[in-house]
C-alpha positions in Angstrom: 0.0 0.0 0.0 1.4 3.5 -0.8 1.9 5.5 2.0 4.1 8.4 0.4 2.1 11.9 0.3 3.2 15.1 -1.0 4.6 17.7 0.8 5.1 14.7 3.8 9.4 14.7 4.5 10.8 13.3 7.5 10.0 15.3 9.9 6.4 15.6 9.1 6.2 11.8 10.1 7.8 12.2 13.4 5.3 12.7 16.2 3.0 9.5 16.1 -0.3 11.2 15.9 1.0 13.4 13.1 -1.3 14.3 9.6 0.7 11.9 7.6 -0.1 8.7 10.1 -3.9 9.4 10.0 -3.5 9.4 6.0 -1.3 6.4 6.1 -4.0 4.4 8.2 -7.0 5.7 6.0 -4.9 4.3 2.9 -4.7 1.1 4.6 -8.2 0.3 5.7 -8.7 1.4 1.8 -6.7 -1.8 1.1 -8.4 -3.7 3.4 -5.1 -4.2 5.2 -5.0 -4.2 9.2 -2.5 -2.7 10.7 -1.3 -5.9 12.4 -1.0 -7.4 8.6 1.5 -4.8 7.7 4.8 -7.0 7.9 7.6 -4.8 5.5 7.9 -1.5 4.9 10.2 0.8 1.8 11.0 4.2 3.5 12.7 6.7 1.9 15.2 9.5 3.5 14.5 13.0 2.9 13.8 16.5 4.7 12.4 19.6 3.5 14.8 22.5 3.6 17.7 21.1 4.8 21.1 23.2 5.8 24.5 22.8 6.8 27.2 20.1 6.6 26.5 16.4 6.8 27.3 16.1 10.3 24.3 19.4 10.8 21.7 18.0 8.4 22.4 14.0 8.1 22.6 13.9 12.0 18.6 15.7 11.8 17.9 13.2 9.1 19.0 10.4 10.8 17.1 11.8 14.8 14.0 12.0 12.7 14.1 9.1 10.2 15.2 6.8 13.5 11.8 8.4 15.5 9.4 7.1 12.3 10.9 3.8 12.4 10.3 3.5 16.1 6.6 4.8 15.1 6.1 2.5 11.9 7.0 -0.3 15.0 4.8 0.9 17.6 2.4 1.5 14.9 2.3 -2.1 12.6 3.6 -4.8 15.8 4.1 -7.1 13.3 6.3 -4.9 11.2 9.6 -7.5 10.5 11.9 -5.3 8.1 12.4 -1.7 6.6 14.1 -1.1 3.7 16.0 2.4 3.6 16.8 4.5 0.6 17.8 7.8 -0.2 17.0 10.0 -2.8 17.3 10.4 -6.8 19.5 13.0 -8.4 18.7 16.6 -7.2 21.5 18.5 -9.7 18.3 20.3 -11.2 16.4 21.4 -8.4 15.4 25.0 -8.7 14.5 25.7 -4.8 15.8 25.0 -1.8 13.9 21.9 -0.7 16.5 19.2 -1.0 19.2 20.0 -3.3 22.2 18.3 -3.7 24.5 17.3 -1.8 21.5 17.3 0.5 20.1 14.5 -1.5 23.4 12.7 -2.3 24.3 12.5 1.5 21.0 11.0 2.4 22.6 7.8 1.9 24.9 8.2 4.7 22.3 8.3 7.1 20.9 5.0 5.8 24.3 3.9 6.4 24.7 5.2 9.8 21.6 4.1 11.2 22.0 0.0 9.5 25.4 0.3 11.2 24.0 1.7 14.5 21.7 -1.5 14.7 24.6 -3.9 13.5 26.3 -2.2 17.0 23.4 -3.1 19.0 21.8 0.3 19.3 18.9 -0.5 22.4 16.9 2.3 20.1 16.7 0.3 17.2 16.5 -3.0 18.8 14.8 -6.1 16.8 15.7 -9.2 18.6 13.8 -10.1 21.7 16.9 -12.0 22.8 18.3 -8.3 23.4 15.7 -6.3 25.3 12.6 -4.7 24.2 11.8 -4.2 20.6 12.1 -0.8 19.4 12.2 -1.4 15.4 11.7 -3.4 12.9 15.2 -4.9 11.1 16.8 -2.4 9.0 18.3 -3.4 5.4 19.6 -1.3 2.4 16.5 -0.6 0.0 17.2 0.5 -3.7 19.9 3.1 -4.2 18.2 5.5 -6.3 21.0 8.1 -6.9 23.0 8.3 -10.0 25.1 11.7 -11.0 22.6 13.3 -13.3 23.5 12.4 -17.0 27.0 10.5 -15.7 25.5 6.4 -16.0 25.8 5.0 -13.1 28.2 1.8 -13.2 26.9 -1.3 -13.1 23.3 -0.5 -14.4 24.1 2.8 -15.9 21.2 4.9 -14.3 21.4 8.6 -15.0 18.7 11.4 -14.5 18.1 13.3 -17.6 16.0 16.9 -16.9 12.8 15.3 -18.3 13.4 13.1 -15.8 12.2 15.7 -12.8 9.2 17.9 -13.1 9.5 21.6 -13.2 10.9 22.5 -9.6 13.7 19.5 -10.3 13.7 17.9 -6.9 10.3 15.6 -7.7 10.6 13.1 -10.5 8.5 13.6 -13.8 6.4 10.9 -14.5 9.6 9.8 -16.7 11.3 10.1 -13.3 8.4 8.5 -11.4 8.8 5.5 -13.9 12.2 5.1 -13.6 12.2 4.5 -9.8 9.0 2.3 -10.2 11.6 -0.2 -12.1 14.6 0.7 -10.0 11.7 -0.8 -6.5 10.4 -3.4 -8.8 13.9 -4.9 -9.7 15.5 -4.6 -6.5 12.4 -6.5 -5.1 12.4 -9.2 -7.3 16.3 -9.9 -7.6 17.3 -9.3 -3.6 17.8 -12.2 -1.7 15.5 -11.6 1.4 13.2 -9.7 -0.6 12.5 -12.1 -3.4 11.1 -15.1 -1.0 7.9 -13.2 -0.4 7.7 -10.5 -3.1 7.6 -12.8 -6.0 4.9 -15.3 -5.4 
């Protein structure tokens, strides 16, 4: 179920009775899906507006993005794993609202919160065997960043301008179907993913 809403970053998903949880349960009961049914979640890394060097704005990033996954746990029990990823290209972006190397560095914050698990964070606990359970377990999600019209290596993914819309943060639907394939792929072909995705 699609739980991603305009204008909803990070921090707007931070207090659990905030706007964007309300929407995210009404979309759910849409679905006919209980909240106890929800089992794996994609959540992607991003705040509006951010400033400052990585250490300022990843460390935000990272305070905020670790208080949703606490709430995503609190909120679906059953919830078992959440993909992280950051996000696509943001060379083009005519505002502000996360530019690069804002949406470059994203990806360290992924990084620094899988790694603060690995450690044995007691915040981001998800074996019983350790203490209370504060999340679900975190795993690298799709890596949707590429260097505008450099390929990528490996796959070769670039972000052409058609690819974003007119403010160049948001993707186009070009864009939008470009990182529909990049999800659908990763699902499919990653190892714990594949087991229950492709049925």
């Amino acid at each position: 179920v699609d739980c991603a809403q305009g204008g909803q970053a990070m921090a707007e998903w931070t207090r659990a009775d905030a706007r964007a949880w309300l929407e995210a349960d009404r979309r759910l009961k849409t679905a006919g899906v209980s909240p106890k049914q929800v089992q794996v979640a994609w959540i992607k890394l991003a705040n509006k507006g951010p400033r400052g060097d990585l250490e300022t704005h990843g460390r935000q990033l990272q305070r905020d993005t670790l208080a949703v996954i606490q709430n995503a746990k609190s909120r679906f029990p059953n919830l078992r794993i959440a993909y992280l990823s950051s996000r696509i290209y943001a060379g083009y972006a005519t505002s502000n609202l996360n530019p690069e190397p804002f949406a470059y560095e994203s990806a360290f914050v992924a990084r620094w919160l899988i790694q603060d698990q690995m450690k044995g964070d007691a915040a981001l606990n998800f074996s019983p065997e350790k203490g209370a359970i504060q999340a679900p377990l975190l795993l690298w999600g799709p890596y949707l960043w590429a260097d505008g019209m450099t390929p990528r290596q490996g796959d070769k993914l670039n972000y052409t301008r058609e690819d974003l819309a007119a403010d160049g943060t948001h993707p186009s639907e070009a864009g939008r179907v470009k990182v529909a394939k990049l999800l659908l792929n990763f699902f499919k072909n990653d190892s714990l993913a594949k087991p229950w995705f492709v049925r």
